[in-house]
N, CA, C and O atoms as a CHARMM CRD file, in Angstrom:
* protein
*
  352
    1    1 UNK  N      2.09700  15.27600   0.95900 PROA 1      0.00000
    2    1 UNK  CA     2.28900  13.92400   1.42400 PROA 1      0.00000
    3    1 UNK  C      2.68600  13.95200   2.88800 PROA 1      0.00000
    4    1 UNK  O      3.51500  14.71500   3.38300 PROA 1      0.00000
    5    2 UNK  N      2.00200  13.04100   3.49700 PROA 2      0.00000
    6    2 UNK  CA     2.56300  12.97000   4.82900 PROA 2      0.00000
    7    2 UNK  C      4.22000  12.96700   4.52600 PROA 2      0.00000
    8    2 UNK  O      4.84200  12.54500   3.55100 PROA 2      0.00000
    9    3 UNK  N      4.72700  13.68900   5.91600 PROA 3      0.00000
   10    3 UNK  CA     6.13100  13.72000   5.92600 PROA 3      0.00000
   11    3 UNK  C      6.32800  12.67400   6.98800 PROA 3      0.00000
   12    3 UNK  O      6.75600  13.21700   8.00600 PROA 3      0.00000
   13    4 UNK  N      6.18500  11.44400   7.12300 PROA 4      0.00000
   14    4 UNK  CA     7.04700  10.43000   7.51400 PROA 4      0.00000
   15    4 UNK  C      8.38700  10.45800   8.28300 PROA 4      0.00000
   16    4 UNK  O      8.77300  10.03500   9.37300 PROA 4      0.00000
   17    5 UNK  N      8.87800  11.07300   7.35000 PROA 5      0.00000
   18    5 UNK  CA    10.50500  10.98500   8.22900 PROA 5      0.00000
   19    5 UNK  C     11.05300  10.75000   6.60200 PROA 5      0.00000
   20    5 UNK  O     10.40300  10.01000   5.86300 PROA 5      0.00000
   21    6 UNK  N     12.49900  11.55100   6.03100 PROA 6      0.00000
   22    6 UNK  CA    13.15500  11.83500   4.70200 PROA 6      0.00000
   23    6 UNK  C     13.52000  10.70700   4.15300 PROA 6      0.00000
   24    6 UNK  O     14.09600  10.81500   3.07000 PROA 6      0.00000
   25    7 UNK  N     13.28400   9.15300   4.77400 PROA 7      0.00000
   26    7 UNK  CA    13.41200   8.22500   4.32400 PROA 7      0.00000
   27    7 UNK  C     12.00800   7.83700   2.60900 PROA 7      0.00000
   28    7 UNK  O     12.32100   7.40400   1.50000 PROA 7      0.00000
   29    8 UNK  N     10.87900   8.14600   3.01700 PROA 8      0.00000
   30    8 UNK  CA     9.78700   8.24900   3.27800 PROA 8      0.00000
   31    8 UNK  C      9.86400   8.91900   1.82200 PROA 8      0.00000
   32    8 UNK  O     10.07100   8.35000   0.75000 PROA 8      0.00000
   33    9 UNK  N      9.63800  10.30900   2.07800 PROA 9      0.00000
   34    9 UNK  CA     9.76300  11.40100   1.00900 PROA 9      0.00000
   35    9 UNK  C     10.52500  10.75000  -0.12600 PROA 9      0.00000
   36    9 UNK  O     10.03100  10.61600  -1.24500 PROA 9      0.00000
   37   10 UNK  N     11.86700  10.31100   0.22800 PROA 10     0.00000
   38   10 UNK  CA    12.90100  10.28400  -0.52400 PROA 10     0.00000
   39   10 UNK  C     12.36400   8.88300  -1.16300 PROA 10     0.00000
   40   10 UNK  O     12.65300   8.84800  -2.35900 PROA 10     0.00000
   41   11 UNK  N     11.74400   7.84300  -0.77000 PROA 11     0.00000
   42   11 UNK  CA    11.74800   7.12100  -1.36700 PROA 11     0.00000
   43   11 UNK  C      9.92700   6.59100  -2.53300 PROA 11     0.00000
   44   11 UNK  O      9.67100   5.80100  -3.44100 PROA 11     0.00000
   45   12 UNK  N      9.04100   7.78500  -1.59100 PROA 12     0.00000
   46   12 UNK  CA     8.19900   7.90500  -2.46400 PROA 12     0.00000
   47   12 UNK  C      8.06900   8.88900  -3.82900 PROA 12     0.00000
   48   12 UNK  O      7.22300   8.85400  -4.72200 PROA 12     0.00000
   49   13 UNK  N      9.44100   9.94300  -3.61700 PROA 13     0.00000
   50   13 UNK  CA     9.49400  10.93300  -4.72000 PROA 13     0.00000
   51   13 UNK  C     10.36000  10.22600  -5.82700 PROA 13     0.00000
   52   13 UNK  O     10.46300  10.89400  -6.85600 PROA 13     0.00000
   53   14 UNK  N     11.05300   8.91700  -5.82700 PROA 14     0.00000
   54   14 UNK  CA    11.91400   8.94300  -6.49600 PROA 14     0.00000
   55   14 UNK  C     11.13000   7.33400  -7.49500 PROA 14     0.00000
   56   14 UNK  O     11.36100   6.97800  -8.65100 PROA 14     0.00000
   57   15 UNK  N     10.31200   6.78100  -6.56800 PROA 15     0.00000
   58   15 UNK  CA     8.88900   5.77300  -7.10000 PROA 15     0.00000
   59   15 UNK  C      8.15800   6.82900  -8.26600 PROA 15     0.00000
   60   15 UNK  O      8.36000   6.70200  -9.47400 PROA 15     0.00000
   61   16 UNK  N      7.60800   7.48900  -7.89200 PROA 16     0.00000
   62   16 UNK  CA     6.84900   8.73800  -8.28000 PROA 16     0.00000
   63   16 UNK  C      7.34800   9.40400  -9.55600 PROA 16     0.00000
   64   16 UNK  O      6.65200   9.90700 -10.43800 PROA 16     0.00000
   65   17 UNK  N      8.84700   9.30800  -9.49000 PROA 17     0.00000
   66   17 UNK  CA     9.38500  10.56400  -9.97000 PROA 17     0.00000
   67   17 UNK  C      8.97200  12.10500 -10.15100 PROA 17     0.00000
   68   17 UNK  O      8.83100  12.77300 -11.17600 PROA 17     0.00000
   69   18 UNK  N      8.84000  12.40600  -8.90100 PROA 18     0.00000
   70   18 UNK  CA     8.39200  13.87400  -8.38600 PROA 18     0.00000
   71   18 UNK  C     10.03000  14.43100  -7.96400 PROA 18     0.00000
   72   18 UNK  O     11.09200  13.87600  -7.68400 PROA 18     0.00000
   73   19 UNK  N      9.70400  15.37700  -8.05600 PROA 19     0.00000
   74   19 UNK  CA    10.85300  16.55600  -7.94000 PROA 19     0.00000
   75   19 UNK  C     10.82400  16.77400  -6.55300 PROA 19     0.00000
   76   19 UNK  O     10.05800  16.20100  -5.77900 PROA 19     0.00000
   77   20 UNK  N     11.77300  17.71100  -6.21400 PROA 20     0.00000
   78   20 UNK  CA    11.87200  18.34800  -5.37100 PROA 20     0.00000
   79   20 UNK  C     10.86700  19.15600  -4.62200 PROA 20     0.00000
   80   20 UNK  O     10.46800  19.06400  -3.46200 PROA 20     0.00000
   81   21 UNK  N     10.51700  20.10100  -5.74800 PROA 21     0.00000
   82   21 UNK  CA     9.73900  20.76200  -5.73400 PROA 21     0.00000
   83   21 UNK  C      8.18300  20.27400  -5.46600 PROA 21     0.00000
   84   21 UNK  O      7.49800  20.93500  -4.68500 PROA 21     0.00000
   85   22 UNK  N      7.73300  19.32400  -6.00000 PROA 22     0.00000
   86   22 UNK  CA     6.69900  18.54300  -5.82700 PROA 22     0.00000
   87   22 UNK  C      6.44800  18.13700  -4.41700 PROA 22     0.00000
   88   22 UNK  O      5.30300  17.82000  -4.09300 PROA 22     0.00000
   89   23 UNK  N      7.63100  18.11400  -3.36300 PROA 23     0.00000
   90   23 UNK  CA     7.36700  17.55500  -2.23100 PROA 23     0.00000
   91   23 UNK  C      7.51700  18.83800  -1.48800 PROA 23     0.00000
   92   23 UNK  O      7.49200  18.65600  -0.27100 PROA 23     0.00000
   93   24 UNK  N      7.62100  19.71000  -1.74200 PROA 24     0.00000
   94   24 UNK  CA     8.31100  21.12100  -0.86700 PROA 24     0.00000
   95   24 UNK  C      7.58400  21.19300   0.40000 PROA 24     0.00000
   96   24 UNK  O      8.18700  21.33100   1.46400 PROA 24     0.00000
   97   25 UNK  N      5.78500  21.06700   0.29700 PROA 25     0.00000
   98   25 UNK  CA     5.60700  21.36500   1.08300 PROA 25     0.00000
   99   25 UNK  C      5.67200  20.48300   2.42600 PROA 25     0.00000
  100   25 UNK  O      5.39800  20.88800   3.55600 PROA 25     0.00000
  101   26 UNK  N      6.00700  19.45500   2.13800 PROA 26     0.00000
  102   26 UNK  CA     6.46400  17.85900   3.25000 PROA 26     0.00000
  103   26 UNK  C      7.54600  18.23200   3.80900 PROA 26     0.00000
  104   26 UNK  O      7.71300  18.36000   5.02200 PROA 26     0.00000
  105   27 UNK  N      8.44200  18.45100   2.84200 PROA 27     0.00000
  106   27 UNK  CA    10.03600  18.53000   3.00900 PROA 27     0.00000
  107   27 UNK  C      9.99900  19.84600   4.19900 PROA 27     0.00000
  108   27 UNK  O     10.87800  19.75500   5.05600 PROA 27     0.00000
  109   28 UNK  N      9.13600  20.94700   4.30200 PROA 28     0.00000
  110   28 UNK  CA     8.75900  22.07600   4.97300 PROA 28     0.00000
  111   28 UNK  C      8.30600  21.82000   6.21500 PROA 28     0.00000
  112   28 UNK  O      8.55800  22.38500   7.27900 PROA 28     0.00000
  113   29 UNK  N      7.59100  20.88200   5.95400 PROA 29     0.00000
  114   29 UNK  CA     6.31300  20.70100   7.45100 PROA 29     0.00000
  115   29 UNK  C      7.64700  19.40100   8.28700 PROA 29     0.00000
  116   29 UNK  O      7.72200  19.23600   9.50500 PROA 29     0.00000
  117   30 UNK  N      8.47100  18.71600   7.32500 PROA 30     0.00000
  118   30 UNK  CA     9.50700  18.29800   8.31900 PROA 30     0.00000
  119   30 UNK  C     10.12300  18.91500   9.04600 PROA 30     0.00000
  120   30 UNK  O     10.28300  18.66200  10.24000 PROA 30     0.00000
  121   31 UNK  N     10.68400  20.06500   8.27700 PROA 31     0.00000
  122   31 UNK  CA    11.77200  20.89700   9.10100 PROA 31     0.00000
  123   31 UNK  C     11.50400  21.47600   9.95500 PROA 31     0.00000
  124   31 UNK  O     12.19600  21.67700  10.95300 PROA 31     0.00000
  125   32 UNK  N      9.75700  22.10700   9.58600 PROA 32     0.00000
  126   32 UNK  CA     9.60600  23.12600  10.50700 PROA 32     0.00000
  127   32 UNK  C      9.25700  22.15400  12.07900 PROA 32     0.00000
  128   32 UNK  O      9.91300  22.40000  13.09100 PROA 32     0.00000
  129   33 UNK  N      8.34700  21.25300  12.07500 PROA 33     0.00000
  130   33 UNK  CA     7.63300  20.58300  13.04900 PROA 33     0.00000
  131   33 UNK  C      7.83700  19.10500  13.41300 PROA 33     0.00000
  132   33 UNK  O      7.42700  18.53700  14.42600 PROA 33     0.00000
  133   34 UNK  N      8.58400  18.56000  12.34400 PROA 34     0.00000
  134   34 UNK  CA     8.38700  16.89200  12.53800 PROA 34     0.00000
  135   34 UNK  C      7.77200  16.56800  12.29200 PROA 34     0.00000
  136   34 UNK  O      6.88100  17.27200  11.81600 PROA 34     0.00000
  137   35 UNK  N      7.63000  15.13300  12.37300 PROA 35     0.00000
  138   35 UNK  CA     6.42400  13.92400  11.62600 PROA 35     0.00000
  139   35 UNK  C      5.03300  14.31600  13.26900 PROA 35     0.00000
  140   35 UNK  O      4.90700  14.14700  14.48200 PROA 35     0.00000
  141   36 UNK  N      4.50500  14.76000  12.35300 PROA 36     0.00000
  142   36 UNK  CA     3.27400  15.12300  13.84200 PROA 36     0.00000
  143   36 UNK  C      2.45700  13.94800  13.08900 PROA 36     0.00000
  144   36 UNK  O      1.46100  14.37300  12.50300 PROA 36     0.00000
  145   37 UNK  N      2.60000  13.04000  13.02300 PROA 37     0.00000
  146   37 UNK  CA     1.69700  11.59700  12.51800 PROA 37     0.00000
  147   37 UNK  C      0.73300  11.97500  11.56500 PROA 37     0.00000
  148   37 UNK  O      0.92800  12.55400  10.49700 PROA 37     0.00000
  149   38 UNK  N     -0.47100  11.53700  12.12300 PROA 38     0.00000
  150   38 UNK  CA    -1.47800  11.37300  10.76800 PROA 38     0.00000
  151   38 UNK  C     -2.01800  12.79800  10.85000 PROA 38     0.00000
  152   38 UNK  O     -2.52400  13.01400   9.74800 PROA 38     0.00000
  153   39 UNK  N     -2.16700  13.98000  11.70500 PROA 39     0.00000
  154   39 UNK  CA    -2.13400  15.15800  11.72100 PROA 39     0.00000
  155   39 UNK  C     -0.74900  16.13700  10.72500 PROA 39     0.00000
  156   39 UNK  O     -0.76800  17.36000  10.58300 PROA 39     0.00000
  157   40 UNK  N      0.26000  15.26600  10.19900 PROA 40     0.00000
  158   40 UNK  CA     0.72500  15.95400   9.09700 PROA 40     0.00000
  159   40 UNK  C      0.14000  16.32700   7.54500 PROA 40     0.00000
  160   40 UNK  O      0.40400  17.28700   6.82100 PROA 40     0.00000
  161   41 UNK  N     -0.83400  15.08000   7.32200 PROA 41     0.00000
  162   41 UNK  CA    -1.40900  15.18600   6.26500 PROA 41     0.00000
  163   41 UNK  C     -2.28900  16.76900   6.16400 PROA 41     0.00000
  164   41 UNK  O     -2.26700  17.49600   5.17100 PROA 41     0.00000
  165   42 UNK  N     -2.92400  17.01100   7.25800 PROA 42     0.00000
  166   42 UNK  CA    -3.76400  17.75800   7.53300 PROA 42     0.00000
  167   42 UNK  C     -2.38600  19.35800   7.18100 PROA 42     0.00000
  168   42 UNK  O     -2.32300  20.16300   6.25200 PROA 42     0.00000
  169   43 UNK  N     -1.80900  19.23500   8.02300 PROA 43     0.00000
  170   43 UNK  CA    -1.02400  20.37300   8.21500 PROA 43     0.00000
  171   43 UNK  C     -0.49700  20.79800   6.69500 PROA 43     0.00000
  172   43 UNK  O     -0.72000  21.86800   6.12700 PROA 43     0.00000
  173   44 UNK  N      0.05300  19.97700   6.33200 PROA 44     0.00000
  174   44 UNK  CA     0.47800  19.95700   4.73500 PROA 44     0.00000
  175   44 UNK  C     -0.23700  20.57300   3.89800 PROA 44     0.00000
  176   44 UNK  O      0.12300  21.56700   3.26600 PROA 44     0.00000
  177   45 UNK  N     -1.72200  19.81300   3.80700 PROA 45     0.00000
  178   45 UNK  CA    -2.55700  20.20100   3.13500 PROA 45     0.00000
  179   45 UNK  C     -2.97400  21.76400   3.12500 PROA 45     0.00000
  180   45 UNK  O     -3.06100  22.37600   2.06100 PROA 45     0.00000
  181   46 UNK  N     -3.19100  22.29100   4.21100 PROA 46     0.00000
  182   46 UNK  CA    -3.51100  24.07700   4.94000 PROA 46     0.00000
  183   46 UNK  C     -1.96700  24.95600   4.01300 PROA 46     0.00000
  184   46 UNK  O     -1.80600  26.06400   3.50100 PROA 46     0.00000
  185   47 UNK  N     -1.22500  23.89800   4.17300 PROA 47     0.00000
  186   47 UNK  CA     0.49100  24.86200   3.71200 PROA 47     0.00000
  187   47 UNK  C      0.39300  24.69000   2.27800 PROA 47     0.00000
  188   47 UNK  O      1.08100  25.36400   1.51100 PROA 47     0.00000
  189   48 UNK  N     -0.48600  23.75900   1.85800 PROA 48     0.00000
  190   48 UNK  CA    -0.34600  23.60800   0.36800 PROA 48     0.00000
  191   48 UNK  C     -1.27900  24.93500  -0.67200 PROA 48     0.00000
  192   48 UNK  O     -1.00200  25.67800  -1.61300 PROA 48     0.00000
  193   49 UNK  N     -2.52600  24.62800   0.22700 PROA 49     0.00000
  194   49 UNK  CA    -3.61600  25.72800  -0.40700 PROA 49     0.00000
  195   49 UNK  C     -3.13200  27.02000   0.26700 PROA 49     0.00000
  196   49 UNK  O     -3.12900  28.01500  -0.45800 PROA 49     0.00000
  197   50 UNK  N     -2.81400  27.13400   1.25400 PROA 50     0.00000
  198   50 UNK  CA    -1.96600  28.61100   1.56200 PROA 50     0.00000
  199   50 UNK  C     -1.31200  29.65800   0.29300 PROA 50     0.00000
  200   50 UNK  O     -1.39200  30.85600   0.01900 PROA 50     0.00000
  201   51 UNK  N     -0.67100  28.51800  -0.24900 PROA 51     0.00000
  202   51 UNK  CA     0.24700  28.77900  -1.73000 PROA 51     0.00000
  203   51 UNK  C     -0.63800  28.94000  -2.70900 PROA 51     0.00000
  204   51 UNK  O     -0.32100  29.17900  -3.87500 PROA 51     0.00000
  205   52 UNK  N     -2.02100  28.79500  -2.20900 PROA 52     0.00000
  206   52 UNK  CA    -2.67000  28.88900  -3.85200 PROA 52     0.00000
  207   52 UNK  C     -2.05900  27.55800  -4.52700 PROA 52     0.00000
  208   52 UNK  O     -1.12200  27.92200  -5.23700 PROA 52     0.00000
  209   53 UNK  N     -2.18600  26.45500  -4.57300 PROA 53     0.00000
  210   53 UNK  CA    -1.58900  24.95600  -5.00800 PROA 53     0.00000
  211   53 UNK  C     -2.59600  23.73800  -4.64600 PROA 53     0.00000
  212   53 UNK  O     -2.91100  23.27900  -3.54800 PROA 53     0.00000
  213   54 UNK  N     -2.93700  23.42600  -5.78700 PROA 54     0.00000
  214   54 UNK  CA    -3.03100  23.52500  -7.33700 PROA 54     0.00000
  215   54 UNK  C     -4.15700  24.50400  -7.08800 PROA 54     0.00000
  216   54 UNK  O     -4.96800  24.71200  -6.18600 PROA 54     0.00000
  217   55 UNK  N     -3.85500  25.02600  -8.29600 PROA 55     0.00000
  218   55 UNK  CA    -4.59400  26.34900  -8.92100 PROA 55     0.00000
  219   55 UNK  C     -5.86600  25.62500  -8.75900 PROA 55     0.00000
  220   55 UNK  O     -5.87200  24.39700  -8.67400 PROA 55     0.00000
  221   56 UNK  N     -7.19300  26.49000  -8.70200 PROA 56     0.00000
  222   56 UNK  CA    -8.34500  26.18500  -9.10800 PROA 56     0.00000
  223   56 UNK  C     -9.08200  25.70000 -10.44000 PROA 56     0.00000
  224   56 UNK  O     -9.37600  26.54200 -11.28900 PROA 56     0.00000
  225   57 UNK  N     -9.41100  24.22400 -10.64900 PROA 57     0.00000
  226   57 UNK  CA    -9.61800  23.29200 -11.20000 PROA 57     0.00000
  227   57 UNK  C     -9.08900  22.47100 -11.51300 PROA 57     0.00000
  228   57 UNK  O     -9.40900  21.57400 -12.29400 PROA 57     0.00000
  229   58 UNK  N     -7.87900  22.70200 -10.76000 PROA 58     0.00000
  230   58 UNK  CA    -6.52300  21.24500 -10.45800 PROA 58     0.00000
  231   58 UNK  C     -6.95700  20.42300  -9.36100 PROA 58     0.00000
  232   58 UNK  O     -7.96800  20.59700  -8.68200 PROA 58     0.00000
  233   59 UNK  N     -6.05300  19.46500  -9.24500 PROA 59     0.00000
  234   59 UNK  CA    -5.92300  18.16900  -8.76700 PROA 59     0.00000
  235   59 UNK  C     -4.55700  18.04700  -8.26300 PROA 59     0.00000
  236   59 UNK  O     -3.55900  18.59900  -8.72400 PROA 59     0.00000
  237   60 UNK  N     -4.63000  17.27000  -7.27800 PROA 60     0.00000
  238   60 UNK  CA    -3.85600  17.03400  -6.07900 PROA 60     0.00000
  239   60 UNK  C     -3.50900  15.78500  -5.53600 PROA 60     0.00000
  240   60 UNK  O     -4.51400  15.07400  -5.52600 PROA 60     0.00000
  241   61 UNK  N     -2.61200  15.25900  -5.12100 PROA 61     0.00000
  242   61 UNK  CA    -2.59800  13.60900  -4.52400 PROA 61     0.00000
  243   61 UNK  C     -2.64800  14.19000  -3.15800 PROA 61     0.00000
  244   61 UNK  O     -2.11400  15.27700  -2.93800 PROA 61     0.00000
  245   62 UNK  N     -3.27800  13.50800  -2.20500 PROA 62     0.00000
  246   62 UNK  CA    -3.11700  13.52100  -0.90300 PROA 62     0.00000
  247   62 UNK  C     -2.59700  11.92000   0.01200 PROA 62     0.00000
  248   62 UNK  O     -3.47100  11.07900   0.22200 PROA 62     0.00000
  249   63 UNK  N     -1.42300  11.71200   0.39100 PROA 63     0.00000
  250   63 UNK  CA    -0.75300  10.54700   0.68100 PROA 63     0.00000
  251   63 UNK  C     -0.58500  10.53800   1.90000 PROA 63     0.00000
  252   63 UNK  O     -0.26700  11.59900   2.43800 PROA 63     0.00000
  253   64 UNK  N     -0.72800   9.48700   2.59700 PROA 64     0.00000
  254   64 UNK  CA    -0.15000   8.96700   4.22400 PROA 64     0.00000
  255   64 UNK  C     -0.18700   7.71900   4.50500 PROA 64     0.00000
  256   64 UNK  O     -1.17200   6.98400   4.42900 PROA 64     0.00000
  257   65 UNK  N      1.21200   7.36000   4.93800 PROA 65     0.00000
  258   65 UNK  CA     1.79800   6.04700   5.29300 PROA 65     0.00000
  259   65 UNK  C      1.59200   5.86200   7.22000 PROA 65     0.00000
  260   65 UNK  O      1.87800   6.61200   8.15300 PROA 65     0.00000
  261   66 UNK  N      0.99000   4.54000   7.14800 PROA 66     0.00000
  262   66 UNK  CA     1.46700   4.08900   8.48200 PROA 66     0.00000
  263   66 UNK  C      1.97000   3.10200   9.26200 PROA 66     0.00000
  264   66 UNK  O      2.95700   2.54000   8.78700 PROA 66     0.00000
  265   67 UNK  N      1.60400   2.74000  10.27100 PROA 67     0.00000
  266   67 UNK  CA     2.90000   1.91400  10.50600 PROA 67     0.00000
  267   67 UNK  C      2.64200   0.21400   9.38400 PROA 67     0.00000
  268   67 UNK  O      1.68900  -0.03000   8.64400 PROA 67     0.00000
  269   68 UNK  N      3.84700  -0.64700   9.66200 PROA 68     0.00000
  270   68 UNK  CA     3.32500  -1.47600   8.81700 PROA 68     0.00000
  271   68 UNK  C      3.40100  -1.29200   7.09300 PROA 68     0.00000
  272   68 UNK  O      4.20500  -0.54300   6.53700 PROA 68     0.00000
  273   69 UNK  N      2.61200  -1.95400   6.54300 PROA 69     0.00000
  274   69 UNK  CA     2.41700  -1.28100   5.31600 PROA 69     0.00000
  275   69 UNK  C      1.08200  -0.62800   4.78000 PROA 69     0.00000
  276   69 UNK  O      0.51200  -0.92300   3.72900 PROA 69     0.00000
  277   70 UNK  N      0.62500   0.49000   5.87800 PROA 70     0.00000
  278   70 UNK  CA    -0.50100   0.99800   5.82500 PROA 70     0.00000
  279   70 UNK  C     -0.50800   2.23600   5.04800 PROA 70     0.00000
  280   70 UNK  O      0.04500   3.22000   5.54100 PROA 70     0.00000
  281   71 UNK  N     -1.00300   2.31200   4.01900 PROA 71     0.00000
  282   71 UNK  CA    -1.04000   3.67000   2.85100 PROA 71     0.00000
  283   71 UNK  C     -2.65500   4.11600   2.68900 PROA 71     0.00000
  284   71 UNK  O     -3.68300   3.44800   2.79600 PROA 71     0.00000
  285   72 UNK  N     -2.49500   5.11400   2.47300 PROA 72     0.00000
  286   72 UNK  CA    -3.82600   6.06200   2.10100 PROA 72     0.00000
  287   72 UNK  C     -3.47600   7.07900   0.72800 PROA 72     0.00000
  288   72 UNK  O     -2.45400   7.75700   0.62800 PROA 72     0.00000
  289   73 UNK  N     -4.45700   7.01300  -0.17500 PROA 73     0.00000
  290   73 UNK  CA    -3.90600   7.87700  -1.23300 PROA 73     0.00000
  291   73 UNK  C     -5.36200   8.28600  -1.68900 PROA 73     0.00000
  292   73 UNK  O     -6.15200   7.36100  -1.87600 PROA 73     0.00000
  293   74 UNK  N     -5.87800   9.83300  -1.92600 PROA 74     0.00000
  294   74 UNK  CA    -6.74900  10.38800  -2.02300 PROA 74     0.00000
  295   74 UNK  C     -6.09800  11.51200  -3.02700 PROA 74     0.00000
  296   74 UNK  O     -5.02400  12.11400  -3.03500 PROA 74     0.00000
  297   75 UNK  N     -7.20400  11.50700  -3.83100 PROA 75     0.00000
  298   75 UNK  CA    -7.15000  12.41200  -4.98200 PROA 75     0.00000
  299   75 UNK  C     -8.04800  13.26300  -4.88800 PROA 75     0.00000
  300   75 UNK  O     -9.25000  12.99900  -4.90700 PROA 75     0.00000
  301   76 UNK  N     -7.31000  14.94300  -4.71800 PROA 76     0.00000
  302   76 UNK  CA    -8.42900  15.97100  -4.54600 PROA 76     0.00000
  303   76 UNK  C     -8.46200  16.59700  -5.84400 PROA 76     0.00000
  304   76 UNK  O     -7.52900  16.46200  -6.63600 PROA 76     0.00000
  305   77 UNK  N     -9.77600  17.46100  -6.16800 PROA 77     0.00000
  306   77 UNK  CA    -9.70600  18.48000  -7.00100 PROA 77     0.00000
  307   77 UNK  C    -10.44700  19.61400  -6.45500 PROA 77     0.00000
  308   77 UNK  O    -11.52200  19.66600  -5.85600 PROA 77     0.00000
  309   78 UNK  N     -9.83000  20.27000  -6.71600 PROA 78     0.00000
  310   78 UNK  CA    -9.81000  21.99900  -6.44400 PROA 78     0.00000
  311   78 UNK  C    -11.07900  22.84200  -6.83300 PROA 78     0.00000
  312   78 UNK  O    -11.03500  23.36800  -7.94500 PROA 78     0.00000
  313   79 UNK  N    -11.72500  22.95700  -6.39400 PROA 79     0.00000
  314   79 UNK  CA   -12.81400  23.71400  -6.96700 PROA 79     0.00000
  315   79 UNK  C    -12.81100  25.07700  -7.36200 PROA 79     0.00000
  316   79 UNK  O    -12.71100  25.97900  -6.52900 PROA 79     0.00000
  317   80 UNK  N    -12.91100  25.27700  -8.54100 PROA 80     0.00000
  318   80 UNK  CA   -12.98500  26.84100  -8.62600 PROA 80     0.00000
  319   80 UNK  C    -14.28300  27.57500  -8.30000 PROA 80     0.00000
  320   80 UNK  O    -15.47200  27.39900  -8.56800 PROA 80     0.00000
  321   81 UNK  N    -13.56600  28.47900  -7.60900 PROA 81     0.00000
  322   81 UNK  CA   -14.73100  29.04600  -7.26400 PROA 81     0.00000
  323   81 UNK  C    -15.53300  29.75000  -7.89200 PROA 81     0.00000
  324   81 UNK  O    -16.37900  30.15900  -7.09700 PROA 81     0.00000
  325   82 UNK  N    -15.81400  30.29800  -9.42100 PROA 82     0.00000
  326   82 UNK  CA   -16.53500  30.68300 -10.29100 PROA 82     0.00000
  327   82 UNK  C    -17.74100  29.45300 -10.60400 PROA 82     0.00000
  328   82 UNK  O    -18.88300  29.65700 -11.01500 PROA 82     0.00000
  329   83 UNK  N    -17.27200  28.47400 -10.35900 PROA 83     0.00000
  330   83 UNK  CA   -18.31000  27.61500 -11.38300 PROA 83     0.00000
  331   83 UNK  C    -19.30600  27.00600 -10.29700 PROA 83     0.00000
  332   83 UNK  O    -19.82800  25.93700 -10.61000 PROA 83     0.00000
  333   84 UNK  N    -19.58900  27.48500  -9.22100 PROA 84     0.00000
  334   84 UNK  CA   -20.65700  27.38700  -8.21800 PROA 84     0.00000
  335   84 UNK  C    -20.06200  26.28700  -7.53400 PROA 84     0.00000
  336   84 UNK  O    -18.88900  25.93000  -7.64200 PROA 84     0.00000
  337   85 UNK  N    -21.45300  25.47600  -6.41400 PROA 85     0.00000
  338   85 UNK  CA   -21.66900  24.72100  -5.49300 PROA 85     0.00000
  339   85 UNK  C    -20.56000  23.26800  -6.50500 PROA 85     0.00000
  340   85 UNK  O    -20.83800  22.88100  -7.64000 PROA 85     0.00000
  341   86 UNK  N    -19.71400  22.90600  -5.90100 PROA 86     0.00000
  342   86 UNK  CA   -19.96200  21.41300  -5.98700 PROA 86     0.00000
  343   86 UNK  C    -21.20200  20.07500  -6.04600 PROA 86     0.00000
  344   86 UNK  O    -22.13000  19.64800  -5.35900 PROA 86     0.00000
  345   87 UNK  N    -20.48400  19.77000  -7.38800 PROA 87     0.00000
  346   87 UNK  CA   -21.92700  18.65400  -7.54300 PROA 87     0.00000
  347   87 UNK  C    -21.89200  17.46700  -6.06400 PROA 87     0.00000
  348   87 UNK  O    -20.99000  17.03400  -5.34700 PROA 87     0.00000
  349   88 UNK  N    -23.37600  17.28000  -6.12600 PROA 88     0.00000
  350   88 UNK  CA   -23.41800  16.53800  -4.44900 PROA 88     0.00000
  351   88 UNK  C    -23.06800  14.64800  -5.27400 PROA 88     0.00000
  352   88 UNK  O    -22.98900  13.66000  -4.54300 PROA 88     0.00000
């Protein structure tokens, strides 16, 4: 999830009821760098599959807030890589 700023996190993990853990890698890309705007989503995402997360043939939320009440919410799934090309 975009890391926003811990207002953000804190108040979409607790909507959500996601853990801690569920946000780690936000809560990470805060500490390490700050809210680098709509380029956090991106960054997150690289730190997420880094981890191997979600395993291959999982699914993923991908979230970013902007100013206003501007939201984006994209649902990935993971392709494993055994079962060939993605269907077009």
């Amino acid at each position: 999830m975009h890391a926003g700023g811990p207002r953000i996190l804190e108040a979409v993990g607790t909507a959500l009821d996601l853990s801690h853990e569920a946000l780690r890698a936000s809560w990470e890309s805060l500490a390490e760098v700050g809210n680098l705007s709509s380029a956090s989503a991106l960054h997150i995402l690289a730190a997420t599959l880094d981890h191997d997360e979600p395993p291959p043939g999982g699914y993923a939320m991908l979230l970013a807030f902007g100013p206003g009440v501007g939201a984006e919410f994209v649902l990935l799934h993971r392709q494993d890589p055994d079962s060939g090309p993605a269907p077009a």
